[in-house]
C-alpha positions as CSV (number, residue, x, y, z in Angstrom):
1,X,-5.6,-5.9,-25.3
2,X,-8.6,-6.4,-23.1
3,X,-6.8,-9.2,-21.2
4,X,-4.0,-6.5,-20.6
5,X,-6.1,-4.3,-19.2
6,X,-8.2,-6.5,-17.2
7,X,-4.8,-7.3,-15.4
8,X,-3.6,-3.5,-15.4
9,X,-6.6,-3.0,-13.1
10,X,-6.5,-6.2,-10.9
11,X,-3.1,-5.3,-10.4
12,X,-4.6,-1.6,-9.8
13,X,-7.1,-2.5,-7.0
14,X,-5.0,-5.1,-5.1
15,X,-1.9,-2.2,-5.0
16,X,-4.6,0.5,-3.7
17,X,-6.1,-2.1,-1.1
18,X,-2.3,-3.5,-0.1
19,X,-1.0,0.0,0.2
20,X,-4.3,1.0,2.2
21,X,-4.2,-1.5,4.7
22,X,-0.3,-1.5,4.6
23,X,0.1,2.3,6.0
24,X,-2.6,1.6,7.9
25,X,-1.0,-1.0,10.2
26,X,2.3,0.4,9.7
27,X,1.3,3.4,11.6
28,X,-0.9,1.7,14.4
29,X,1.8,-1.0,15.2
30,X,4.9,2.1,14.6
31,X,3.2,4.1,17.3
32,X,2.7,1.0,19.4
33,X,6.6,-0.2,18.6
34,X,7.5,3.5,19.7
35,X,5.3,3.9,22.8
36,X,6.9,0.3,24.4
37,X,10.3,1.0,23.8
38,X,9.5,4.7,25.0
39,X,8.4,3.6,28.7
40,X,10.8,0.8,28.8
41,X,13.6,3.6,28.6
42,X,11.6,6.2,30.9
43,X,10.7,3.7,33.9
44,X,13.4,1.8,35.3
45,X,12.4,-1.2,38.6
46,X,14.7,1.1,41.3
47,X,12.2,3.7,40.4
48,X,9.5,2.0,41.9
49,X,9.8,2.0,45.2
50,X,13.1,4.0,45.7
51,X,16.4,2.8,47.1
52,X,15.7,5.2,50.4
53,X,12.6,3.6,51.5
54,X,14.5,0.0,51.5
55,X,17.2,1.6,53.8
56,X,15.2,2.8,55.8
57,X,12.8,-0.1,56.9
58,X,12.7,-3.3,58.6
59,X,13.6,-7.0,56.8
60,X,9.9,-6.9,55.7
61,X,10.3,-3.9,54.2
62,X,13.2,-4.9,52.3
63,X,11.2,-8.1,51.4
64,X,8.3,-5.7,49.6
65,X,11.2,-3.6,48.0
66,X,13.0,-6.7,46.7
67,X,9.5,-8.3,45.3
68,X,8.3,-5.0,43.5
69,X,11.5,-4.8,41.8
70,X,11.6,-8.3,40.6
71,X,7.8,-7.7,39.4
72,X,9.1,-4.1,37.9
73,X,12.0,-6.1,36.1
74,X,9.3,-8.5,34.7
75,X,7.1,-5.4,33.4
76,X,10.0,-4.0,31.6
77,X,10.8,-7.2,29.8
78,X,7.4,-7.8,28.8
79,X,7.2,-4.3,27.6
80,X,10.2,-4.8,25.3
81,X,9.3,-8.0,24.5
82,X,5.9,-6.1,23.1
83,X,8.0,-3.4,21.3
84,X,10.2,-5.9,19.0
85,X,7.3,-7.7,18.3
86,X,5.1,-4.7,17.3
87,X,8.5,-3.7,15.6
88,X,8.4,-7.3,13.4
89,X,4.8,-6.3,13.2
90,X,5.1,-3.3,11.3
91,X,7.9,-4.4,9.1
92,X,5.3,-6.6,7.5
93,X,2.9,-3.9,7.2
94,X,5.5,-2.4,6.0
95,X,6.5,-4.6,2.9
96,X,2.5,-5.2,2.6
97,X,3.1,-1.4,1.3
98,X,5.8,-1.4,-1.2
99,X,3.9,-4.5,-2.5
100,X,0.5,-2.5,-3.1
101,X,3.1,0.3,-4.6
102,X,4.9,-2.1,-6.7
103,X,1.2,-3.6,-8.2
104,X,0.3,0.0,-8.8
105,X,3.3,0.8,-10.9
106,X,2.9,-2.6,-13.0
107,X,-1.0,-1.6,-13.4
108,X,0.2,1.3,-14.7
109,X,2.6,0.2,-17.0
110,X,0.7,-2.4,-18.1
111,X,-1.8,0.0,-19.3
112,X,1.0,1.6,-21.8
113,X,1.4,-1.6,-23.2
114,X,-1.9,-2.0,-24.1
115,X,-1.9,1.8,-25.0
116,X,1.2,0.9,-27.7
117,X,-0.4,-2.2,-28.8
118,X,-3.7,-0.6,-29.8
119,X,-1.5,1.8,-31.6
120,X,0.9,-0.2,-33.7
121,X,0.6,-3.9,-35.2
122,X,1.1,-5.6,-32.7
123,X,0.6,-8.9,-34.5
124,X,4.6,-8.3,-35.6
125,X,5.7,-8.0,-32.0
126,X,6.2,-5.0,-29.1
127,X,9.4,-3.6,-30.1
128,X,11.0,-4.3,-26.3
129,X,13.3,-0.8,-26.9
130,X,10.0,1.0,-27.7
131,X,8.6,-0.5,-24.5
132,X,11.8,1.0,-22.6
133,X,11.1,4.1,-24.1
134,X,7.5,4.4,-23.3
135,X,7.8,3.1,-19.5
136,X,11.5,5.0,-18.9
137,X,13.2,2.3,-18.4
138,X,17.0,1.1,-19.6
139,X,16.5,-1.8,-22.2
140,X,17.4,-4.4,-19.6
141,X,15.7,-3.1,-16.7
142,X,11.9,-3.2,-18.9
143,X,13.4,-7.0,-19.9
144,X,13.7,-7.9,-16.4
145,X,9.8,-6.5,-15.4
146,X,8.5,-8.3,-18.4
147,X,9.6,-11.2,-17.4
148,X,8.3,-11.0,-13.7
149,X,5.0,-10.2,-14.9
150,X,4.6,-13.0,-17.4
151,X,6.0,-15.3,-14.4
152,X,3.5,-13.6,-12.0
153,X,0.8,-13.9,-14.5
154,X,0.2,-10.7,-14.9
155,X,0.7,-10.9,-18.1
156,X,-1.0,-13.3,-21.4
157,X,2.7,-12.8,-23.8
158,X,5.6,-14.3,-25.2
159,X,9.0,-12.9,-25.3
160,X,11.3,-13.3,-28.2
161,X,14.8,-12.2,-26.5
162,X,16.7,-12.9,-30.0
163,X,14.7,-10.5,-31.7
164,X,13.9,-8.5,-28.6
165,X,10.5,-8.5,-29.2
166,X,6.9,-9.5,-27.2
167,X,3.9,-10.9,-28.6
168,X,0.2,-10.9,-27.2
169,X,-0.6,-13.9,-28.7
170,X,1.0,-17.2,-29.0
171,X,0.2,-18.0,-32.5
172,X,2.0,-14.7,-33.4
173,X,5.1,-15.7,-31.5
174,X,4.7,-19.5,-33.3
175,X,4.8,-17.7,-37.1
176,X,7.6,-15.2,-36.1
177,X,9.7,-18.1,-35.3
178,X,8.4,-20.0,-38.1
179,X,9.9,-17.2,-40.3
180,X,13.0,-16.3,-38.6
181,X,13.7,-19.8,-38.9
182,X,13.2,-19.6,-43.1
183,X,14.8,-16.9,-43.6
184,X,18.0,-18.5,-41.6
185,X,17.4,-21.2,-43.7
186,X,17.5,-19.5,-46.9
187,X,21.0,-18.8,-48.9
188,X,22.1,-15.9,-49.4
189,X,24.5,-13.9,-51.3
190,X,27.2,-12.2,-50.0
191,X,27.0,-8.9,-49.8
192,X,29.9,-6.7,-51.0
193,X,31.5,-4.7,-47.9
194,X,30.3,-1.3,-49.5
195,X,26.9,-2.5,-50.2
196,X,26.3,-4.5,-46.7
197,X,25.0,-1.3,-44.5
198,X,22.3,-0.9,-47.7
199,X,21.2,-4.4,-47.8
200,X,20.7,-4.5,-43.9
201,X,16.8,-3.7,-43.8
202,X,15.6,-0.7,-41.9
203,X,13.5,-0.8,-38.7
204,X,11.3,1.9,-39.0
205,X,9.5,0.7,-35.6
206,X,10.8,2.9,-33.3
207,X,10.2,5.7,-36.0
208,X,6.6,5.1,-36.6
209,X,6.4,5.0,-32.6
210,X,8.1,8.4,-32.0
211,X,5.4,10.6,-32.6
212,X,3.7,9.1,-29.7
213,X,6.2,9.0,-27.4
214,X,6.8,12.2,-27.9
215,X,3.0,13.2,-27.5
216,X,3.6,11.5,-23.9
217,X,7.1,13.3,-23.5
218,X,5.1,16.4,-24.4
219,X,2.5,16.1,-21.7
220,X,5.7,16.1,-19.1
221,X,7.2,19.4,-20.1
222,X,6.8,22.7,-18.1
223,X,9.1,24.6,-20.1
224,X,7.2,26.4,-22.9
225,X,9.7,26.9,-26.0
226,X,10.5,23.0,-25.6
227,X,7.2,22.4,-25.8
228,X,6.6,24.0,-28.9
229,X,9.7,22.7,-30.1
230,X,8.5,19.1,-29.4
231,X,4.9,20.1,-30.9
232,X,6.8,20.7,-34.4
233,X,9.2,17.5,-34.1
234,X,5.9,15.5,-33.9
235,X,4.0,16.9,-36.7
236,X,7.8,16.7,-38.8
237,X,8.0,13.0,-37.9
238,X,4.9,11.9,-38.2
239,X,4.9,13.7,-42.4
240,X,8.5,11.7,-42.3
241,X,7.2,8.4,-41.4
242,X,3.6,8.9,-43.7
243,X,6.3,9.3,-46.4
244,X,8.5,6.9,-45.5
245,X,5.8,4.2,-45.6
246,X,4.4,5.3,-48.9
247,X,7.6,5.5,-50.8
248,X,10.2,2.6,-49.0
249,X,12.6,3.7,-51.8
250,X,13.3,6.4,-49.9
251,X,14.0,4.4,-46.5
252,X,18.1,4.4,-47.4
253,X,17.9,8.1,-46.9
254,X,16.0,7.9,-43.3
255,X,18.2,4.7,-41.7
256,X,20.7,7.5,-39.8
257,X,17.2,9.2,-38.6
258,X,15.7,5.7,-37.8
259,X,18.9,4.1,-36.2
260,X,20.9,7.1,-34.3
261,X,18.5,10.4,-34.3
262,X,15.5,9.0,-32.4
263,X,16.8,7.1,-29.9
264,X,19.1,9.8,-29.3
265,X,16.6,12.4,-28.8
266,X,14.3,9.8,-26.9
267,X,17.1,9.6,-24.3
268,X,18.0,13.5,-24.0
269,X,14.0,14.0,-23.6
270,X,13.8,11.0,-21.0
271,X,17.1,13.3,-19.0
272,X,15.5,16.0,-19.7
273,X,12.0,15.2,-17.8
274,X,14.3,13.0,-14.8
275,X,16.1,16.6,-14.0
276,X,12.7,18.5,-14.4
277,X,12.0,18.9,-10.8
278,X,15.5,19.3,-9.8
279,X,17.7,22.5,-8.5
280,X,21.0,23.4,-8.6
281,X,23.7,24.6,-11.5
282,X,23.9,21.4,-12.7
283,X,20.7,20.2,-13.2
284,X,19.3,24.1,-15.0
285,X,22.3,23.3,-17.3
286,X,21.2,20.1,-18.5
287,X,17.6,21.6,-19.0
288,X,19.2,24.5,-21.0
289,X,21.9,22.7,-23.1
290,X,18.3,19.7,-24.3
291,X,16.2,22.6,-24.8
292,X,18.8,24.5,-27.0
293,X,19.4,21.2,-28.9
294,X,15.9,20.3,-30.0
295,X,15.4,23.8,-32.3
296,X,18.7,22.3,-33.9
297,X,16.8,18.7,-34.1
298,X,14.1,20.3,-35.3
299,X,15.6,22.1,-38.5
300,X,17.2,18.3,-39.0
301,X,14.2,16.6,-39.2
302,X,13.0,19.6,-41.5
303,X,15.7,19.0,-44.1
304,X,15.3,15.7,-44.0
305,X,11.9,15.8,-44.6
306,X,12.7,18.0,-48.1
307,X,15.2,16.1,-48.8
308,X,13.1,12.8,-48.9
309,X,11.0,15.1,-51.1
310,X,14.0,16.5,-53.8
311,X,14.1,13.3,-55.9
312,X,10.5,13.4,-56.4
313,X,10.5,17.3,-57.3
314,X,13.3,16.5,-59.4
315,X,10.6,13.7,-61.6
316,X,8.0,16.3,-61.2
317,X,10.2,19.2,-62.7
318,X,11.3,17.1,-65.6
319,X,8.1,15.8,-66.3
320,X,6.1,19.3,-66.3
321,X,9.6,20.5,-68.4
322,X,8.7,17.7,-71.1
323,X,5.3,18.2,-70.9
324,X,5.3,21.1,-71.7
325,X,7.8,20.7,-74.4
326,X,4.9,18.4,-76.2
327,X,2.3,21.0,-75.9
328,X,4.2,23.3,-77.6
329,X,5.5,20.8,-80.3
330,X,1.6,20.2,-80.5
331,X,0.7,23.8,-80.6
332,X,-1.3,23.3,-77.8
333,X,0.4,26.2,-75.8
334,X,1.0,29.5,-76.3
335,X,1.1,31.7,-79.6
336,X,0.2,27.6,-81.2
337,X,-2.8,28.1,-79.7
338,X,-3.9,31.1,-82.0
């Protein structure tokens, strides 16, 4: 993670110098550009002199006229000749600064990779969809930046496109593949077609990474209600995951949440922030139909959460109910007890 960072904020410093020096210049040579062109327009050679003061004089005359407006048709060239080259000149300034922005913007994402990597185990690989979602990005769009920066050398990874996955550290990368590879290798059984969606196992990734994103997605809001609403979906994903990990028997229960409900809600919160800013009819009705849908994601998650718990209320209920059946047998309990 400290490599990552290191090259967040070289990537940092060179955008802020590029995009300092780029507006810089930009403006200087712009003006200049502006200015040439400007008194190439307003000053034409016949307005030198004057076309009555050549009618009215002798052949020397006409001689002086004819000379200053050969020298005047010079200036003007040169002039123009000036402004398309301080033109030229200021394009380049001018991609010198959407280079320094382009650095900052990978400084900064950089830094949410090694944010999510300090978070999660990174030793089993970046989920690249989690990546999208913390960098709001399509899938294919963060694939394509990864890429460039490990090119550029921005970036000390490895990217697993198979498994969509990245890893910090090449001996990571070397034992995924290692295992992918003998598990491929391995026979297995056929599954029957109403046991196959069962024996698939469950990514709980993107679960365990929710509750962050959404404590980033919660930092974005303006409206109140949704944040609240988003306060409570963390704290009810976070218990759901906690459980989840503790008792895996109850992952077949969470795969809909894991596979369909978060990145479902990731995508209406990542619309939802886009339109933030926005005005019109449209845009306050896509605010108001995501808000009203997260209360109704919220009592989801809720029931889910007591569901995961009903099987292990049942055990507890039938365990107190024979329990207590023994201490009375016993005469541990009750009038047995007198």
């Amino acid at each position: 993670m400290e490599n990552i960072r290191a090259s967040a904020k070289k990537r940092h410093n060179a955008g802020v110098a590029l995009l300092a020096v780029g507006i810089t210049f930009a403006v200087i040579f712009g003006i200049s550009a502006i200015s040439c062109f400007g008194a190439a327009a307003m000053f034409a050679p016949s307005t030198l002199l004057g076309d009555a003061v050549a009618t009215e004089g002798d052949a020397i005359t006409q001689v002086f006229v004819a000379g200053g407006e050969a020298i005047g048709s010079f200036a003007m060239g040169a002039i123009r000749v000036s402004g398309w080259a301080f033109t030229a000149i200021t394009a380049l300034f001018g991609w010198m600064t959407a280079a320094g922005a382009s650095r900052m913007r990978a400084g900064k994402k950089l830094n949410l990779y090694a944010d999510m990597a300090e978070e999660f185990d990174y030793q089993k690989g970046l989920s690249l969809e989690m990546l999208a979602d913390l960098t709001h990005q399509k899938k294919q769009k963060a694939l394509k930046a990864l890429r460039g920066y490990i090119h550029r050398g921005w970036l000390s990874a490895w990217l697993d496109e198979k498994d969509e996955k990245l890893y910090l550290t090449a001996e990571d990368y070397r034992a995924a593949q290692e295992a992918r590879k003998a598990a491929e290798q391995a026979p297995r059984p056929e599954p029957q077609p109403e046991e196959a969606e069962n024996t698939v196992p469950l990514n709980l990734e993107v679960a365990r990474s929710f509750a962050q994103v959404l404590k980033k997605e919660k930092a974005l809001m303006q409206d109140e209600r949704a944040v609240e609403e988003l306060d409570h979906m963390q704290k009810t994903t976070q218990a759901i995951c906690d459980w989840l990990e503790a008792h895996p028997e109850s992952l077949p229960k969470a795969r809909r949440f894991a596979e369909y409900y978060i990145p479902t809600t990731l995508k209406l919160l990542h619309t939802y922030n886009d339109v933030q800013g926005q005005q019109g009819e449209n845009a306050e009705a896509i605010r108001r139909d995501i808000a009203g849908i997260l209360h109704t994601l919220n009592q989801a998650y809720d029931n889910l959460y007591d569901k995961l718990l009903s099987d292990v209320a049942l055990d507890v209920s039938s365990e107190i109910a024979a329990l207590q059946g023994m201490l009375a047998n016993d005469g541990l309990t009750g009038e047995g007890m007198l």
